[in-house]
Every structure is written in structure tokens, then in C-alpha cells.
C-alpha positions in Angstrom: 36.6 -135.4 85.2 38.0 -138.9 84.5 40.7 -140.0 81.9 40.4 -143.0 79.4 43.5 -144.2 81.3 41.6 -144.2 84.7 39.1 -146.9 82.8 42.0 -149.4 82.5 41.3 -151.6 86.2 37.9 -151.7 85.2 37.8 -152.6 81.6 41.5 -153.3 80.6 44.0 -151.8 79.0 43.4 -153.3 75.9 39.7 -152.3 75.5 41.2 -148.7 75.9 44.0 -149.3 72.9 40.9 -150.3 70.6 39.2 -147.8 71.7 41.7 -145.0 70.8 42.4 -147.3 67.6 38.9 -147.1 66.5 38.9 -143.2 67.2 41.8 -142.4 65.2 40.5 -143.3 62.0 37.1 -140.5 63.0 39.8 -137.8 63.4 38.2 -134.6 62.3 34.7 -135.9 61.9 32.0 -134.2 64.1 29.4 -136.2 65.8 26.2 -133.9 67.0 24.4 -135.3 69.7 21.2 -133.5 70.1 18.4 -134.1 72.5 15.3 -131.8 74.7 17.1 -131.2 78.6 20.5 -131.0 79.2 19.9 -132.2 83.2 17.3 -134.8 84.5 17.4 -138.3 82.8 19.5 -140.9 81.5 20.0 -139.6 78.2 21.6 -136.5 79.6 23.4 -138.5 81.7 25.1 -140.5 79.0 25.5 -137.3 77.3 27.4 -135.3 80.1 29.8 -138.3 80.5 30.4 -139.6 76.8 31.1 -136.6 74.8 33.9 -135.4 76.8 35.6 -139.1 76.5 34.8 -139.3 72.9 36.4 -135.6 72.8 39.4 -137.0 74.6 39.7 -139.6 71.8 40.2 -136.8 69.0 36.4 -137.6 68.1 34.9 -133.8 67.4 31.3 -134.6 69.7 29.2 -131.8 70.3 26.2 -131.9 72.5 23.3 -129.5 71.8 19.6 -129.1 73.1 16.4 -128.3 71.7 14.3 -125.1 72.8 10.4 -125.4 73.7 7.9 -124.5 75.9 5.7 -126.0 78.4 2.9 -127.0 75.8 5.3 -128.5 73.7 7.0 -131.0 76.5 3.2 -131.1 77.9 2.8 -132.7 74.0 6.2 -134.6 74.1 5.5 -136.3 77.4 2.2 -137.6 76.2 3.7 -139.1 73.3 6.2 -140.5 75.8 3.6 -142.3 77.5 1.8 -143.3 74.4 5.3 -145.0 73.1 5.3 -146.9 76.4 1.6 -148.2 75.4 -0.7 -146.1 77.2 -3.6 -144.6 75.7 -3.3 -141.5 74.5 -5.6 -138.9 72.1 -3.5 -135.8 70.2 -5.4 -133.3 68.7 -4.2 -131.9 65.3 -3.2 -128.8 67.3 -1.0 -130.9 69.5 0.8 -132.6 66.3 1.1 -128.9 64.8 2.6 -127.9 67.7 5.2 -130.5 67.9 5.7 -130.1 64.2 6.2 -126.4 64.5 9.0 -126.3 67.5 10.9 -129.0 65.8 10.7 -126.7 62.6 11.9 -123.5 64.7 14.8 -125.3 66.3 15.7 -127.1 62.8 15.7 -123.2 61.3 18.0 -122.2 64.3 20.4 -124.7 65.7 23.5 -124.8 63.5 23.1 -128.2 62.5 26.8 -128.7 61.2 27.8 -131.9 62.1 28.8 -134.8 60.0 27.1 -137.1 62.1 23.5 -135.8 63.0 22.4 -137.9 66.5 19.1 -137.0 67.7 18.1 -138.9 70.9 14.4 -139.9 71.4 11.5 -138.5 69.7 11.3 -135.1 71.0 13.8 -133.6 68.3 13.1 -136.4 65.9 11.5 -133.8 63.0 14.5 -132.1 62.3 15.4 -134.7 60.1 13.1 -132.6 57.6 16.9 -130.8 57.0 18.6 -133.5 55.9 18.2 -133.8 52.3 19.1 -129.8 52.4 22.8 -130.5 54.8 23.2 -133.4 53.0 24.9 -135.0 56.2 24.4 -138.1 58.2 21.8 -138.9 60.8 21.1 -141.4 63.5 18.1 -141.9 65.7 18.9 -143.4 69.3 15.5 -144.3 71.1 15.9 -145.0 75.0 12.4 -145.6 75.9 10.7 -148.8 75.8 9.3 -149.4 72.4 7.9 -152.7 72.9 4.2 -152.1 72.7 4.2 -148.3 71.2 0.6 -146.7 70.9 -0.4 -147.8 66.6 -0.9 -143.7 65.5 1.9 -142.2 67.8 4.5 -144.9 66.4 3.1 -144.9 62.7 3.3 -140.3 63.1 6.8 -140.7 63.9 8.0 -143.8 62.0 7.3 -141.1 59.0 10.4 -139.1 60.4 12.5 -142.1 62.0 12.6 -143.9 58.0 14.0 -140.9 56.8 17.5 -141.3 59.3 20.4 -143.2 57.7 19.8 -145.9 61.1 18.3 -146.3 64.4 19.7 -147.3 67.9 17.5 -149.5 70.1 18.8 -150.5 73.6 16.9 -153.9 73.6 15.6 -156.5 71.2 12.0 -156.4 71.7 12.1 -152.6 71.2 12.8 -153.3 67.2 10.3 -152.6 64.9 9.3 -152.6 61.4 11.4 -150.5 59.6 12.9 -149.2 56.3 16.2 -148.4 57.7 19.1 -150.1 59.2 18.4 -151.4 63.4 21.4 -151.4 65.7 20.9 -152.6 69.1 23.1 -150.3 71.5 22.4 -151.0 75.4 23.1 -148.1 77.3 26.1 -148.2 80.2 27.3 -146.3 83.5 30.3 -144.5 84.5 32.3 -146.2 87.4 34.0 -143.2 87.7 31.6 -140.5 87.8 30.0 -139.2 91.1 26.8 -141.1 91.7 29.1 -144.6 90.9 32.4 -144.2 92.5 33.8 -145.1 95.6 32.7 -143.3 98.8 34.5 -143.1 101.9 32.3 -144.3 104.8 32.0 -140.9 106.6 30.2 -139.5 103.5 27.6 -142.0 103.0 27.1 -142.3 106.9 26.5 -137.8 106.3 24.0 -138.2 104.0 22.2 -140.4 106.1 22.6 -138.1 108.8 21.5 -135.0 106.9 18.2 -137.2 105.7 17.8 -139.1 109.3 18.0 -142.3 108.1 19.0 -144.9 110.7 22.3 -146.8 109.7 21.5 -149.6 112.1 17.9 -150.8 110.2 17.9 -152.8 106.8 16.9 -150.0 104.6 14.8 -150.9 101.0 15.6 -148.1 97.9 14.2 -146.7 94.6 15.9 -144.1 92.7 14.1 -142.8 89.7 12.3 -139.5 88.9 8.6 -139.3 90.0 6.8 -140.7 87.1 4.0 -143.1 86.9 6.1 -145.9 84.7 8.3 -145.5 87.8 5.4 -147.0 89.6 6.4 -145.3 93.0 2.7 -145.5 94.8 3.6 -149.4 94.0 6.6 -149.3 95.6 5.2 -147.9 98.8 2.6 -150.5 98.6 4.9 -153.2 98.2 6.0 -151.8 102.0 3.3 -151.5 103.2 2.9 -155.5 102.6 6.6 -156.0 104.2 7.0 -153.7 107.6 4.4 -155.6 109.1 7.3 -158.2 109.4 10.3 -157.1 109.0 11.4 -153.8 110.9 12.8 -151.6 107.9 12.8 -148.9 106.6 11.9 -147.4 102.5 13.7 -144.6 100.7 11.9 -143.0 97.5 14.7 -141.0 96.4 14.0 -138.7 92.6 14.0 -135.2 90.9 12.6 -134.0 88.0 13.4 -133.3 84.3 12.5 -130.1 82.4 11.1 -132.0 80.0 8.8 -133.9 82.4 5.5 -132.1 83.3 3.3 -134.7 85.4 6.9 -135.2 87.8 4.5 -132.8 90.6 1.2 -134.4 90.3 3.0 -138.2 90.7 4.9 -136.5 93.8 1.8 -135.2 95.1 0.2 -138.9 94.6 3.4 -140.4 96.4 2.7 -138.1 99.6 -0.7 -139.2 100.0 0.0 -142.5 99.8 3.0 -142.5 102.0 0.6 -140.8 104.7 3.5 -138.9 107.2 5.0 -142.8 107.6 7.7 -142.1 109.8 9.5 -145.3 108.6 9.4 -143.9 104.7 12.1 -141.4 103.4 10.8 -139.4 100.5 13.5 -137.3 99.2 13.2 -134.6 96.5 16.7 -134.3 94.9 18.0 -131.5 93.3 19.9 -131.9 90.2 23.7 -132.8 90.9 22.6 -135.1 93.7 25.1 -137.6 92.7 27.0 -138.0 95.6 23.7 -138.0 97.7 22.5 -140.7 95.1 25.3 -142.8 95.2 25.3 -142.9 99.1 22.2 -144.2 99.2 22.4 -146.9 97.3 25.6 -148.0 99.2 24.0 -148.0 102.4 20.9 -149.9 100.9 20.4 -153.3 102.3 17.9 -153.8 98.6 17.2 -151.8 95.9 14.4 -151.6 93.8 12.9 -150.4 90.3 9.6 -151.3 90.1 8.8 -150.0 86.2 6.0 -150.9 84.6 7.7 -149.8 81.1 11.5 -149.1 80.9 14.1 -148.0 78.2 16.6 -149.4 80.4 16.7 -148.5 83.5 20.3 -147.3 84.8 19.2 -147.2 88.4 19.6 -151.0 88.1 23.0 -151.0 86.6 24.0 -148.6 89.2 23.2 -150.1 92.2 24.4 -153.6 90.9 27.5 -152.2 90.6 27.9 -151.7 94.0 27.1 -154.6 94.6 23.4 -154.5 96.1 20.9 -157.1 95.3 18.4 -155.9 93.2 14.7 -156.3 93.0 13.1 -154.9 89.4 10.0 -155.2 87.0 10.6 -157.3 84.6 10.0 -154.7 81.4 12.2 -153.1 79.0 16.0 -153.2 79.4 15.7 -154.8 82.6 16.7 -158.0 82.1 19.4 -157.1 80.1 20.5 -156.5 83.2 19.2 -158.9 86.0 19.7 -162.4 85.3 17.3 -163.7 87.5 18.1 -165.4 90.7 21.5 -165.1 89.7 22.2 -161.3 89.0 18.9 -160.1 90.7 15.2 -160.9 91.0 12.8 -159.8 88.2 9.1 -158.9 89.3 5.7 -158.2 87.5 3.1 -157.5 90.5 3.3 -155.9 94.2 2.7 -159.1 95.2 5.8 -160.6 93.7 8.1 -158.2 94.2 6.8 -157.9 97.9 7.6 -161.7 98.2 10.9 -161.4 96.9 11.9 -157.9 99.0 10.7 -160.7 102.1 13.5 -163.7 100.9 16.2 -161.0 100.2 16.0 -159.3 103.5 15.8 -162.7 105.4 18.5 -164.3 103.6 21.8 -161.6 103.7 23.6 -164.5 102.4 21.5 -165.2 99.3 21.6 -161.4 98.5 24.9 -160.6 98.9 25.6 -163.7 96.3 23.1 -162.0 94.2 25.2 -158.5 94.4 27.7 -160.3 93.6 27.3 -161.4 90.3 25.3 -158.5 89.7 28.7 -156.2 89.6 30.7 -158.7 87.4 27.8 -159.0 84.6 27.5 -155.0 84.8 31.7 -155.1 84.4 31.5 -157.2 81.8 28.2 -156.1 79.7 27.1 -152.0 80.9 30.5 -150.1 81.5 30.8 -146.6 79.6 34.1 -148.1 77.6 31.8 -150.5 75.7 29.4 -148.3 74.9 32.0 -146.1 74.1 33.3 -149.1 71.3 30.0 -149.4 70.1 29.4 -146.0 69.8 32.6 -145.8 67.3 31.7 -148.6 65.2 28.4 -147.1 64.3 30.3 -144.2 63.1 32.4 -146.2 61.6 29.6 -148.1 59.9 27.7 -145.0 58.7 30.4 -143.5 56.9 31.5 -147.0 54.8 27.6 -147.8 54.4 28.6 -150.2 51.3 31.9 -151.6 52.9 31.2 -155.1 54.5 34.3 -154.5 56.6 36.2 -151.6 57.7 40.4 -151.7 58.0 40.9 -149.9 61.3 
């Protein structure tokens, strides 16, 4: 596991003074992070890598995760799609049922912490404890919350106005509400497995072990198998380009345990991809890191074709290695992509077909465009800003009528 001292050629060493300045003040205060699966997902993915740093800084973070069953995150992953704008039904037994779990693990998680941080709407309801703990709570959404289903938003904003403040990753995700909005974008770890360096034997292994050919430009998505992943669309978008160009396309995901439909999309993806010899689809395991991070360094262009997005760290990640990225134009993403000068941003199968075309013709355009894709993830996504931002939050919650805090 990596040190705050490693972070210094990457950030600086005087981001890492301010941030153990900031942390010394939160000495002794507990920050509770909890959320519904510990592996599969960005959120956990933050969460593995952040608490132990903020742990290193004397911050006391703990990291704990709600219990349910398979009805429940069949109920939670509806709701998920209904946030993202899809049209979805819930029957009162579906809300009772969501209502109940989050009662059960309210009534048996030792909710202890000073800080309270629930992540995403799964464990949202256990804010029905508050007034009885008496401590603080935050609400960090990471989906995209731009065009949120009117009765799954308005069910939940019922909860979310009862948290001392919400964390959005984007601007168009804010909404209407009672409480305090703080706009926290999410980040990657250079220095964890999937984003580190790799010696050249080991991504030329995995390619081995998976039979890619190193020798042909090779087009990427990594995400899990979910329809806002849009992965049929991705193998269209193919479809439209080896026709031309002699390539080959990775689909590269897992699962989460709180995902249900990742099978059926999977089973959708197969079919469509027909027993093409020239697509690679890969069912990861969790702790595929390393196998992750090798193929996106020997990607000639990576996509993320989302139709909805929190953020999207696949982006982030492959940017910073430096590959030129091709992404839907929704959510977090351009946060991320500046077009046609950190990436290209796409909205159809079409476009993003016409700009997989450019990219693999021009090498010289694309590398320019990984270029400056690395520096604006440096400079804007890296763990040790969110990290900073992290700790002025907490800072901020606990001096709620101080217009500046003395560090």
C-alpha cells in the first residue's frame, strides 16, 4: 500500500504538507464511510484507497457496508436506473422493502462515528437515526443526477434534506434542496494497481494469457456490463470501423454484488458480438487490476460510451496513461475530456464511430490528445485533491457557523 510521501512527484510536496496540516486539526474525530458492496464499483474503489490515507493522516476513517438481499439490490438497482432517468414503476412493497433493510441495518450497524458518510442512495434511510446519535451526516451521490426520475428523486429527497450536506461530483447533478451542495469530483490513485507503472513483460502477459495480438491497433472499454455502459453500442460502433481499419475491440468488465441485470447485459453483449474472432470479451474477476491496467496501456484508444455517468473513472484512468480517449458526453465526463484537446466527447454510434476512424488514422493527433489528457488528470483528478477536499468538508461540518476556519 502506498505512503502520502510516495504522492509527492505527482502532486508536490507541498499539497502533502496541507494535507497533513488540514488533518491535524481532525485528530481524534471519526469519519464513517458507509456504502452497499465493499468490491465492484467506483465507490468502493475510492473507499479501499482513501480511508487508509486518511488513516495515515491521524484521521479515525472507518469503512462499513450495508447487509441485504437479492430483492432488495433488485429494488436498489431500479432506483439506480430511475436516478439516471429511465422509467421506472415501484410498488409500495418495493419502497417497504427498501425502507425495512435500511431500518434493520440502522438497528445493527454501530453507527458511532462523528461524521456519518453514506454514499449513494442505497443506505440513504439510515439517516432516520440521526436525531437519536445526535452526530453529523453527509450524503455523497456518485451517479448522474441530472435528469432523476420526479417520484424516485422526490422519495428520497425526503431522507437526503434531513443530512447536514450533500456531495455531488458535477454541476448539473445539483438539485433543489434544503441543505448545503458541495461539488466533490471524484479522483484516481496513480499508485494503486490498475494505475501504476507496468513493466513491459507484464502487459505483453496479459495479452498473451487473453490472445490479443500486440502488433494490431487495439480499441478498449472498461466498465461493468450495464446498460448505461452502453456495451452492445460499443460493439456496434465496430462493427461500423473494421470494415476499414484492421483492429481489433476489447470489452473488458465484472460485476458488483449490488448489480443484478450485470448477467442478462453480458448475455446481450454475446449475442451481439456473434463468436467475432476480432472482439475480446473478458469477464474479470474482482482484483483484476493489474489485468485492467495492462490493457489500457496497450490500447491504441479507449472508449466509454455512457449514456448516463456519475463520473466515469475509466476515463480518468486511461488518460492517465496517456491514451486518447473517446467518451459520451454525459455526466462527469467532461469534467474530464476537454474536447479535442484532452479527448473527444460523443453522443451517437455514429459520432463516436467517426471519431474512433480520425484517432486511429492520425497516431499523431492522438498521442497529442493523450497528452494533455494526463496533465489535466494531474492537475484536476489525483487522490491527493480529493483527499484536500475531503478534509475541508469535515472541516466545514464541524464549524457550520464559522465563515473561515484557522488551520
Amino acid at each position: 500500500m502506498a505512503h502520502l510521501n510516495d504522492y509527492r512527484e505527482f502532486a508536490g510536496a507541498d499539497v502533502i504538507d496541507e494535507l497533513a496540516l488540514s488533518a491535524e486539526r481532525l485528530s481524534g474525530v471519526s469519519i464513517q464511510n458507509i456504502n452497499s458492496t465493499a468490491v465492484g464499483g467506483g465507490v468502493a474503489e475510492i473507499l479501499m484507497r482513501m480511508v487508509p490515507l486518511l488513516q495515515e493522516l491521524g484521521v479515525n476513517a472507518l469503512w462499513d457496508v450495508i447487509k441485504g438481499g437479492e430483492q432488495f439490490f433488485e429494488v436498489t438497482k431500479k432506483m439506480h436506473n430511475a436516478l439516471h432517468g429511465q422509467p421506472v414503476q415501484f410498488s409500495q412493497d418495493e419502497i417497504d422493502l427498501f425502507l425495512a433493510t435500511n431500518e434493520t441495518n440502522a438497528r445493527e450497524l454501530n453507527l458511532h462515528g462523528d461524521i456519518i458518510f453514506i454514499h449513494d442512495p442505497q443506505p440513504c434511510a439510515l439517516i432516520q437515526r440521526k436525531s437519536e446519535l445526535g452526530n453529523k451526516w453527509l450524503w455523497r451521490c456518485h451517479i448522474d443526477f441530472s435528469r432523476p426520475d420526479p417520484f424516485t428523486w422526490e422519495f428520497l429527497k425526503t431522507y437526503i434534506e434531513q443530512y447536514d450536506a450533500s456531495v455531488f461530483s458535477a454541476p448539473s447533478f445539483a438539485r433543489q434542496l434544503s441543505i448545503p451542495q458541495v461539488l466533490i469530483s471524484p479522483s484516481i490513485d496513480p499508485l494503486s494497481d490498475k494505475n501504476k507503472e507496468l513493466p513491459q513483460e507484464v502487459i505483453d502477459s496479459v495479452l498473451q494469457r487473453f490472445k490479443i495480438d500486440p502488433e494490431r491497433p487495439m480499441v478498449t472499454q472498461i466498465s461493468r456490463f450495464d446498460y448505461l455502459k452502453d456495451p452492445v453500442g460499443v460493439v456496434q460502433v465496430f462493427r461500423k470501423i473494421q470494415k476499414y481499419i484492421d483492429c481489433q475491440l476489447v470489452l473488458a468488465g465484472g460485476g458488483a454484488v449490488d448489480d443484478p441485470e450485470g448477467a442478462k447485459v453480458l448475455a446481450e453483449v454475446q449475442e451481439a458480438v456473434n463468436n467475432d474472432p476480432d472482439i475480446f470479451l473478458l469477464l474479470l474477476p474482482p482484483a483484476s487490476d493489474i489485468e485492467i491496467n495492462a490493457l489500457q496501456r496497450a490500447s491504441t484508444v479507449v472508449l466509454q460510451k455512457s449514456l448516463r455517468e456519475g463520473f466515469g473513472l475509466t476515463v480518468a484512468e486511461a488518460l492517465w496513461k496517456g491514451k486518447p480517449v473517446i467518451a459520451g458526453a454525459v455526466g462527469g465526463i467532461p469534467l474530464q475530456i476537454v474536447h479535442k484537446y484532452s479527448g473527444l466527447l460523443s453522443h451517437t454510434v455514429e459520432g463516436t464511430a467517426f471519431a474512433l476512424k480520425q484517432l486511429l488514422q492520425n497516431p499523431s493527433y492522438a498521442n497529442n490528445l493523450g497528452k494533455n489528457g494526463r496533465e489535466h488528470v494531474r492537475r484536476n483528478f489525483l487522490i491527493t485533491r480529493h483527499l484536500r477536499d475531503y478534509l475541508l468538508l469535515f472541516h466545514s461540518l464541524r464549524h457550520p457557523k464559522e465563515s473561515m476556519v484557522y488551520l
